[in-house]
PDB file of N, H, CA, C and O in Angstrom:
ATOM      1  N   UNK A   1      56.144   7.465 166.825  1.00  0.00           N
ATOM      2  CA  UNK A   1      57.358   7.557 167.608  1.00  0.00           C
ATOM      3  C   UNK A   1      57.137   8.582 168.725  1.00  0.00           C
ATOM      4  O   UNK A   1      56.950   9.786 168.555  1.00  0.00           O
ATOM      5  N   UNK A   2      57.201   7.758 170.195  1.00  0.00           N
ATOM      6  H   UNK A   2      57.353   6.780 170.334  1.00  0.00           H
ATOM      7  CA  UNK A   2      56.977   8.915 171.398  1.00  0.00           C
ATOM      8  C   UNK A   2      58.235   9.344 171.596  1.00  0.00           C
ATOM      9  O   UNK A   2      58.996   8.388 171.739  1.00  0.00           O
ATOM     10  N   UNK A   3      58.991  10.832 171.690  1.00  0.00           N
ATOM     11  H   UNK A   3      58.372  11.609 171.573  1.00  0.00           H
ATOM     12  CA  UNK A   3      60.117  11.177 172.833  1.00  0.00           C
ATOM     13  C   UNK A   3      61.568  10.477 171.824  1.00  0.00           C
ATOM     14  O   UNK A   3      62.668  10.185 172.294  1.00  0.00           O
ATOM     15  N   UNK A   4      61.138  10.345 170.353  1.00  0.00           N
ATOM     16  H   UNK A   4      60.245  10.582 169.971  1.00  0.00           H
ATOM     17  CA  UNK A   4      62.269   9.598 169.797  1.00  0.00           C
ATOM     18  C   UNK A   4      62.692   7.984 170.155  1.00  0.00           C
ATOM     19  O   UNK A   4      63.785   7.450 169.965  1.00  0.00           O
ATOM     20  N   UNK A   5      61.454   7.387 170.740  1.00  0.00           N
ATOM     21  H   UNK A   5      60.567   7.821 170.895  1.00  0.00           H
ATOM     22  CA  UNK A   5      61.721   6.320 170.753  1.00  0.00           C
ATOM     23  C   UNK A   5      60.685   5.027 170.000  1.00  0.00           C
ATOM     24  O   UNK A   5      59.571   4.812 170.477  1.00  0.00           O
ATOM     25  N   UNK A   6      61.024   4.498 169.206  1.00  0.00           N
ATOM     26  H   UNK A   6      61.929   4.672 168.818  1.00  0.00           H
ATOM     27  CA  UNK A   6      60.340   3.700 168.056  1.00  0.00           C
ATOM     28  C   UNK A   6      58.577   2.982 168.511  1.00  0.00           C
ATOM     29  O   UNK A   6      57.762   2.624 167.661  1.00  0.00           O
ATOM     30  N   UNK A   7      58.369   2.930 169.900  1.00  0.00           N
ATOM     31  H   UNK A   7      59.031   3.221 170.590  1.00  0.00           H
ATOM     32  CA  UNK A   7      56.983   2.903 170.202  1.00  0.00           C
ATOM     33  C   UNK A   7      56.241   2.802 171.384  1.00  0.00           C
ATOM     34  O   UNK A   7      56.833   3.445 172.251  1.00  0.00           O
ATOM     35  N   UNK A   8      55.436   2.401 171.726  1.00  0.00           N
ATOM     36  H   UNK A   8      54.955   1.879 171.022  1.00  0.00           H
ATOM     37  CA  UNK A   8      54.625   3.539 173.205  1.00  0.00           C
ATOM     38  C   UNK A   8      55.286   2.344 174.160  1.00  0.00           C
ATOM     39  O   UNK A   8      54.980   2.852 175.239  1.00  0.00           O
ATOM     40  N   UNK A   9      55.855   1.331 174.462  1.00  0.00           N
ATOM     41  H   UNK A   9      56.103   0.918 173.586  1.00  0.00           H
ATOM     42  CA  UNK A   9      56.649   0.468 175.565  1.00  0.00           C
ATOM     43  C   UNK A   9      57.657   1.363 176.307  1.00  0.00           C
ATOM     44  O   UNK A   9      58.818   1.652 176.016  1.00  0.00           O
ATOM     45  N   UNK A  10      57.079   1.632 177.087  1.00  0.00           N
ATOM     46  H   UNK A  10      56.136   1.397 177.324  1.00  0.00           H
ATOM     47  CA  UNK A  10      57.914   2.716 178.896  1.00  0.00           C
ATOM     48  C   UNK A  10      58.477   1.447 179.238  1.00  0.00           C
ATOM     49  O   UNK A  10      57.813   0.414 179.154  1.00  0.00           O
ATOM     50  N   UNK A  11      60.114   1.478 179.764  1.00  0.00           N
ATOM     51  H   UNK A  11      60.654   2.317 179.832  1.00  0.00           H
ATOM     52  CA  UNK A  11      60.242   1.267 180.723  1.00  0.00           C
ATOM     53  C   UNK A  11      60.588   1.789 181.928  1.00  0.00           C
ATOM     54  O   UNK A  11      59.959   2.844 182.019  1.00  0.00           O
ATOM     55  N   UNK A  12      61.195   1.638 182.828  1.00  0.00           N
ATOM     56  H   UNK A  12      61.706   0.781 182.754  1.00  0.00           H
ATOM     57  CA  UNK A  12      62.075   2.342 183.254  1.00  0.00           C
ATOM     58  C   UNK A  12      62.995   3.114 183.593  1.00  0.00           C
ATOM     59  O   UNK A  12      63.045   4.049 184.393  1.00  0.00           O
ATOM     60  N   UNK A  13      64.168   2.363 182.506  1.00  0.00           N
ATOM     61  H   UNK A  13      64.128   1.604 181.856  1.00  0.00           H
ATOM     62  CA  UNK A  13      65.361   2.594 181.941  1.00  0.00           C
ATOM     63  C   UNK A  13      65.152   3.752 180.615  1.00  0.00           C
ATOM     64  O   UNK A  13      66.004   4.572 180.274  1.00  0.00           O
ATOM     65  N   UNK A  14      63.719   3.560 179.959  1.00  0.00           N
ATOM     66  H   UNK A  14      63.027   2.894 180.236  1.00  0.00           H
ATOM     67  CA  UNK A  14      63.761   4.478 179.140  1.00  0.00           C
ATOM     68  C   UNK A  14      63.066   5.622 180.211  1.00  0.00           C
ATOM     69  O   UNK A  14      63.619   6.717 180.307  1.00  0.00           O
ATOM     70  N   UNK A  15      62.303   5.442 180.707  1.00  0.00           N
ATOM     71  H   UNK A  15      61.853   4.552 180.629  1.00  0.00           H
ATOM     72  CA  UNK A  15      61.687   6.633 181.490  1.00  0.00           C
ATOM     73  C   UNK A  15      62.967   7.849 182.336  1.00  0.00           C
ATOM     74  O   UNK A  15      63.027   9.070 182.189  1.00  0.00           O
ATOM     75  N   UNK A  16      63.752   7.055 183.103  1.00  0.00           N
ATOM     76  H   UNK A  16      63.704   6.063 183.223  1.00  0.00           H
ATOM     77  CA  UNK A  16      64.945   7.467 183.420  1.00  0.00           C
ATOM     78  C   UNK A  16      65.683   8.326 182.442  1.00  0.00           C
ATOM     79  O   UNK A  16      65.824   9.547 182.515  1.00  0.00           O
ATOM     80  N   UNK A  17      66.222   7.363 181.336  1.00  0.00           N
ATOM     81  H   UNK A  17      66.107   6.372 181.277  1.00  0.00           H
ATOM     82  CA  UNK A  17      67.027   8.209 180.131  1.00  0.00           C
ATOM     83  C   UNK A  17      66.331   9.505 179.965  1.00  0.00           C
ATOM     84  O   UNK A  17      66.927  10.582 179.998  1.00  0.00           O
ATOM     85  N   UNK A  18      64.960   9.370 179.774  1.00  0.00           N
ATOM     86  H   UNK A  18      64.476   8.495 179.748  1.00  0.00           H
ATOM     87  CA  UNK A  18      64.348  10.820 179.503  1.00  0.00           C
ATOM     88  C   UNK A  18      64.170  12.219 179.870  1.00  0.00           C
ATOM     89  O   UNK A  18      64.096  13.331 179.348  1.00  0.00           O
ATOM     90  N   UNK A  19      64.110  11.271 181.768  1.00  0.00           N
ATOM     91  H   UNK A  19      64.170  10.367 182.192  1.00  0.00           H
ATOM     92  CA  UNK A  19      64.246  12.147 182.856  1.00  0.00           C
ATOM     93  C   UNK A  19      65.366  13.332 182.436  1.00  0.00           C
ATOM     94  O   UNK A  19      65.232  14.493 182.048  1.00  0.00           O
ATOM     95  N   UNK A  20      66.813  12.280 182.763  1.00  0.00           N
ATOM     96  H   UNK A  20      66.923  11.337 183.078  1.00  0.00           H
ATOM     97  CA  UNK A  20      68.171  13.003 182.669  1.00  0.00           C
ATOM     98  C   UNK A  20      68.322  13.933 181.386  1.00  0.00           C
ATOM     99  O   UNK A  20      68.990  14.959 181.256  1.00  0.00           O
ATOM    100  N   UNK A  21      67.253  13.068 180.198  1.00  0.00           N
ATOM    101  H   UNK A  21      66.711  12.235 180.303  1.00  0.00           H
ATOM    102  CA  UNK A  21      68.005  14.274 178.893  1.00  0.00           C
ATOM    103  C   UNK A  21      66.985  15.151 178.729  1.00  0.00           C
ATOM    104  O   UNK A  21      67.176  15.921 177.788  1.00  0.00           O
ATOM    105  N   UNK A  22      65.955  15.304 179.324  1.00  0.00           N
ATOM    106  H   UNK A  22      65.800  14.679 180.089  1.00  0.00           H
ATOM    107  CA  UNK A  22      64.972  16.610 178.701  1.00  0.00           C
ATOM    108  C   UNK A  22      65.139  17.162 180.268  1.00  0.00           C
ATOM    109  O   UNK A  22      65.263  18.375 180.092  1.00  0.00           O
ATOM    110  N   UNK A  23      65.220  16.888 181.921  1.00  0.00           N
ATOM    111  H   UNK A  23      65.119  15.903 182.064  1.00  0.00           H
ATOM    112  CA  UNK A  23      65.746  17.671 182.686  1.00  0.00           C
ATOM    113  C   UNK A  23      66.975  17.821 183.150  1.00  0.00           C
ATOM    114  O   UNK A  23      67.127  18.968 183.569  1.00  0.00           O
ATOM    115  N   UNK A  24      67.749  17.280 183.239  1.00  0.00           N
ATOM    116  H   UNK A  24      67.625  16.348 182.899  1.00  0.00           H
ATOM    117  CA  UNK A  24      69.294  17.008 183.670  1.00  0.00           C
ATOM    118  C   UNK A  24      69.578  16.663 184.766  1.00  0.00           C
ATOM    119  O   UNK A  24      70.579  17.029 185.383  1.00  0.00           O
ATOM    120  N   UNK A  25      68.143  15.387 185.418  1.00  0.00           N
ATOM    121  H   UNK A  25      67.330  15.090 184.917  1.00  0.00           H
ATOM    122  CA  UNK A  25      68.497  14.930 186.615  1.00  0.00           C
ATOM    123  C   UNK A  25      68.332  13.644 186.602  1.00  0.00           C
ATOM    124  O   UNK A  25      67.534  13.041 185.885  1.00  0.00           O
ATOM    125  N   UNK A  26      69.341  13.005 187.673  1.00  0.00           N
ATOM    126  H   UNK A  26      69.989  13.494 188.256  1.00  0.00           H
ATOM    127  CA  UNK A  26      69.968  11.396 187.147  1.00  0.00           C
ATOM    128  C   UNK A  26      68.977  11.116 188.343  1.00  0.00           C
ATOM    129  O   UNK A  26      68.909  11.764 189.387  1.00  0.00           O
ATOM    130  N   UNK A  27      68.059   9.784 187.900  1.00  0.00           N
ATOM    131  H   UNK A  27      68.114   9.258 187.052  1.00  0.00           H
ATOM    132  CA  UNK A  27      67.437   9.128 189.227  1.00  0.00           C
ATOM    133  C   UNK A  27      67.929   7.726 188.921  1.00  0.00           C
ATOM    134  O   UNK A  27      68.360   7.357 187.829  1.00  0.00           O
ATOM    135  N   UNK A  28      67.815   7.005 189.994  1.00  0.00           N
ATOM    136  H   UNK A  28      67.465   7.304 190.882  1.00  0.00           H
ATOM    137  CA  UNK A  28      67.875   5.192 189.871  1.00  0.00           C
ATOM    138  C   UNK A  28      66.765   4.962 189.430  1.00  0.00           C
ATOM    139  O   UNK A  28      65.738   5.619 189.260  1.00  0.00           O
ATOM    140  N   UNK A  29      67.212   3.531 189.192  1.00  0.00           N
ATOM    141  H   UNK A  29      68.046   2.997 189.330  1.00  0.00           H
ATOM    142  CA  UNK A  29      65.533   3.038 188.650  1.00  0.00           C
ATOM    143  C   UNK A  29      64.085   2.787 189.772  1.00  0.00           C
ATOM    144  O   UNK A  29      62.855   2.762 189.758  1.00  0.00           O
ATOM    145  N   UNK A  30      65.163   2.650 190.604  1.00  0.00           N
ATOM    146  H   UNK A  30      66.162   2.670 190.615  1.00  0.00           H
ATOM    147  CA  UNK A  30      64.317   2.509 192.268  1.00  0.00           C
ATOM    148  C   UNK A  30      63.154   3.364 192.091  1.00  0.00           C
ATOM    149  O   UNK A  30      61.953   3.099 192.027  1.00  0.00           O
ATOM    150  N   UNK A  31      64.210   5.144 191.986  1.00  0.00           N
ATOM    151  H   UNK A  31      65.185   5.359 192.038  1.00  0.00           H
ATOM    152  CA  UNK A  31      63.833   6.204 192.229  1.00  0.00           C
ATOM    153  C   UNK A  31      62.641   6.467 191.469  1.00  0.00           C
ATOM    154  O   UNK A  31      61.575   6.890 191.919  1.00  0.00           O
ATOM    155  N   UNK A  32      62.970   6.123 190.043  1.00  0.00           N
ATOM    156  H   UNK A  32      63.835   5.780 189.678  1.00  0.00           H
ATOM    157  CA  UNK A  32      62.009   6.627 188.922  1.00  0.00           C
ATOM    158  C   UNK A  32      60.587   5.702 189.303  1.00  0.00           C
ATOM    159  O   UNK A  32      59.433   6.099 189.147  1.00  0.00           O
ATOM    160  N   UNK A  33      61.033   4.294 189.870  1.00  0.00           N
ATOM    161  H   UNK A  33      61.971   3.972 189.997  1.00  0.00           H
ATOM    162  CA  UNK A  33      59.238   3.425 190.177  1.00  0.00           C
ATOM    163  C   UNK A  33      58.652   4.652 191.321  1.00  0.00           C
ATOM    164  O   UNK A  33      57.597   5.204 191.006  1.00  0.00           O
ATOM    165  N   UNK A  34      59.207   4.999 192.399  1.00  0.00           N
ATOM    166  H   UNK A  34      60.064   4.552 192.655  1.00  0.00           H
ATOM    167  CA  UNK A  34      58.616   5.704 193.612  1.00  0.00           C
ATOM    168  C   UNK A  34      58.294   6.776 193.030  1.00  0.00           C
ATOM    169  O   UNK A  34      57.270   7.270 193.504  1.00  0.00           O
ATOM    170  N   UNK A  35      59.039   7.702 191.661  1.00  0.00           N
ATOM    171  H   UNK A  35      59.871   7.301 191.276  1.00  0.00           H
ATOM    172  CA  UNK A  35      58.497   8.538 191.682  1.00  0.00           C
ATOM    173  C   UNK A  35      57.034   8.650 190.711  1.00  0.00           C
ATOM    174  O   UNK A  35      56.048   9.354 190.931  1.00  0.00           O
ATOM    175  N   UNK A  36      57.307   7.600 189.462  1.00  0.00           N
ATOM    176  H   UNK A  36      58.108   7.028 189.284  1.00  0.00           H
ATOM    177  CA  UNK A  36      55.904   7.288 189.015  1.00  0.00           C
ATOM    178  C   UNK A  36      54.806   6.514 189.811  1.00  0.00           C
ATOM    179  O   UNK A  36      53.674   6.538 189.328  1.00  0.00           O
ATOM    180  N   UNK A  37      54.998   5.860 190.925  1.00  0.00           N
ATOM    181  H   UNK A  37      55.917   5.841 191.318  1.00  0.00           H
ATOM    182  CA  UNK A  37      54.138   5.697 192.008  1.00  0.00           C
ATOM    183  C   UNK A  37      53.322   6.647 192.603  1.00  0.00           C
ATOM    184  O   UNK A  37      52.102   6.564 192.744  1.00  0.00           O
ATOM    185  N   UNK A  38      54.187   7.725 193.009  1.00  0.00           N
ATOM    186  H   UNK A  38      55.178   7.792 192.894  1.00  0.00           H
ATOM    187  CA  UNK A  38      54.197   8.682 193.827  1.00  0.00           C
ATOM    188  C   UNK A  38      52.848   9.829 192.799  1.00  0.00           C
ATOM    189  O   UNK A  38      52.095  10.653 193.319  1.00  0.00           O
ATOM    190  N   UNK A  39      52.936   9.499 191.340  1.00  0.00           N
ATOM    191  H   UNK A  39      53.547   8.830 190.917  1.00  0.00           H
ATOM    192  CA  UNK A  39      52.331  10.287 190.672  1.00  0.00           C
ATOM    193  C   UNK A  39      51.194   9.396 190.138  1.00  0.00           C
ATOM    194  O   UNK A  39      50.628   9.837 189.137  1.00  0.00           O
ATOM    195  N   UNK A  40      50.737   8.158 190.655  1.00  0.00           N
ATOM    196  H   UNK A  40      51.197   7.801 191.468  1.00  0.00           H
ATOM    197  CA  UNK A  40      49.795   7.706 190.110  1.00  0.00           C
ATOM    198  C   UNK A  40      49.980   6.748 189.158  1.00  0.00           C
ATOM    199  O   UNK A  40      48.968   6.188 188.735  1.00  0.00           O
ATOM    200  N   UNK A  41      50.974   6.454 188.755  1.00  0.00           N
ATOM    201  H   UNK A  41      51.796   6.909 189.098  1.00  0.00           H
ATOM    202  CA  UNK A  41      51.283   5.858 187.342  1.00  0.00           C
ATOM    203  C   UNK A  41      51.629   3.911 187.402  1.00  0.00           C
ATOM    204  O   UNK A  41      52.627   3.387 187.897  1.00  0.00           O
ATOM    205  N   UNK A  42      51.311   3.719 187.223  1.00  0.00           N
ATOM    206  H   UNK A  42      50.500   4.145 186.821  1.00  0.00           H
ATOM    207  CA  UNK A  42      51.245   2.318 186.989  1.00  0.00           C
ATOM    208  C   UNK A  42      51.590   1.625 185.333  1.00  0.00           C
ATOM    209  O   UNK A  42      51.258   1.795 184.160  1.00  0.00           O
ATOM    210  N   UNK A  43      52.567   0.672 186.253  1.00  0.00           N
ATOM    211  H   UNK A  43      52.837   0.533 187.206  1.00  0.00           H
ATOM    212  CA  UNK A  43      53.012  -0.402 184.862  1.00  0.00           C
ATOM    213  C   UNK A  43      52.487  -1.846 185.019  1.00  0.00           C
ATOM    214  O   UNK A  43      51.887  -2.304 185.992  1.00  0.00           O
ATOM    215  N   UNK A  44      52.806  -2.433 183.946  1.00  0.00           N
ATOM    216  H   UNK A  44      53.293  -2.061 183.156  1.00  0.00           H
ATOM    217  CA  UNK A  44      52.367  -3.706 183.803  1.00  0.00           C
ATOM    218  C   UNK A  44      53.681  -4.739 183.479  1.00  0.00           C
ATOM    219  O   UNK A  44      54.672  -4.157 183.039  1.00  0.00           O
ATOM    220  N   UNK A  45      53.747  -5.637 183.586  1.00  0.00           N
ATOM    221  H   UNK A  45      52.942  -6.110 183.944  1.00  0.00           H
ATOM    222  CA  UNK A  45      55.035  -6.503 182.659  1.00  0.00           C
ATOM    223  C   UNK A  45      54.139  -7.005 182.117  1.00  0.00           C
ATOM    224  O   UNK A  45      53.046  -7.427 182.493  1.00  0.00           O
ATOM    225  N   UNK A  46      54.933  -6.918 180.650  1.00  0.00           N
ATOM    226  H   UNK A  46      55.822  -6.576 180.344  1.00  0.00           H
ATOM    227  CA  UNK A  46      54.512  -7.408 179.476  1.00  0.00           C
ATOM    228  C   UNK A  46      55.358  -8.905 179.335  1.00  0.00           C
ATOM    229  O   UNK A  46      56.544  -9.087 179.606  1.00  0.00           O
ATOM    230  N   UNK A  47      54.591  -9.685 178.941  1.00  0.00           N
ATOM    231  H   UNK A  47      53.627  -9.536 178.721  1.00  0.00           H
ATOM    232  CA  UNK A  47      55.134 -11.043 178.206  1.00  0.00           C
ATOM    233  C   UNK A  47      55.614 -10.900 176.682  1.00  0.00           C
ATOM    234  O   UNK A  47      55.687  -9.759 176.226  1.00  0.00           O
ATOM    235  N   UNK A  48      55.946 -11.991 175.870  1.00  0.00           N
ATOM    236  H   UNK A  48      55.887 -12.918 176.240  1.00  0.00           H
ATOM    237  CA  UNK A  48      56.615 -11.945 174.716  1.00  0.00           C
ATOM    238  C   UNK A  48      55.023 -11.603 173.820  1.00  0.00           C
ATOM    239  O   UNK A  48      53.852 -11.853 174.105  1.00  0.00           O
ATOM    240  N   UNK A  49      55.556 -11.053 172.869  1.00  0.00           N
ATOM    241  H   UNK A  49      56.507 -10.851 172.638  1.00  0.00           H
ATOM    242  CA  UNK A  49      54.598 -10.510 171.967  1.00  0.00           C
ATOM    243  C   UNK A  49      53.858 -11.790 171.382  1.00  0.00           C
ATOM    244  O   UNK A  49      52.712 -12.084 171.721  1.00  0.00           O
ATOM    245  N   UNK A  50      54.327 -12.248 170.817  1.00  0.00           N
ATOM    246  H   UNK A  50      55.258 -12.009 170.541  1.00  0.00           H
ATOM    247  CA  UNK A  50      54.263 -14.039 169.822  1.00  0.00           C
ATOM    248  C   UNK A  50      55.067 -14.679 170.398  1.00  0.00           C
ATOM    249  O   UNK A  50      56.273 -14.579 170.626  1.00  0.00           O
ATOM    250  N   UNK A  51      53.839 -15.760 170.753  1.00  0.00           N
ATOM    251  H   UNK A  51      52.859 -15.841 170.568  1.00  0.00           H
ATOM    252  CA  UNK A  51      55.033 -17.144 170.984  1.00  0.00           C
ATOM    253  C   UNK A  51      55.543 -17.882 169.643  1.00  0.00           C
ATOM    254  O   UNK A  51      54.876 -18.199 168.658  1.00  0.00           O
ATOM    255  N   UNK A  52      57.263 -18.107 169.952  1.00  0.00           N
ATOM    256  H   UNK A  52      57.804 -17.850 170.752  1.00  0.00           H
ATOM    257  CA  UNK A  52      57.656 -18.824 168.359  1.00  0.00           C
ATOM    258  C   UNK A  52      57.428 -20.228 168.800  1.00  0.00           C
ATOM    259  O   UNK A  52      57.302 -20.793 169.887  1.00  0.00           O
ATOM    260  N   UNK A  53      57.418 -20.714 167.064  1.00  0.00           N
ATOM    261  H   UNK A  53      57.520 -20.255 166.181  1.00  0.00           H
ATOM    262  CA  UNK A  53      57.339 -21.918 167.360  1.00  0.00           C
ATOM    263  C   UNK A  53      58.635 -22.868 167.105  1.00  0.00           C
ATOM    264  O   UNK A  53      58.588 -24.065 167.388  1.00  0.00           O
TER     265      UNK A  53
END
């Protein structure tokens, strides 16, 4: 468990939440891509884990 959250999948929205509760500053989600840009950081989209059948 990273940061209290059940496993290593960043998104955004969680990256954000984290921002605001461990510093106490609100970014958009815009904000948070430019600023993990800005630091090197790169994401991927993930597809579905298992395809059902």
């Amino acid at each position: 468990m990273k940061h209290g959250y059940p496993n290593d999948r960043w998104t955004l929205v969680l990256v954000m939440q984290l921002i605001d509760r461990r510093f106490g500053v609100s970014y958009s989600i815009v904000n948070v891509r430019r600023l993990l840009n800005s630091m090197g950081i790169r994401w991927q989209l993930l597809g579905p884990l298992r395809k059902r059948r």
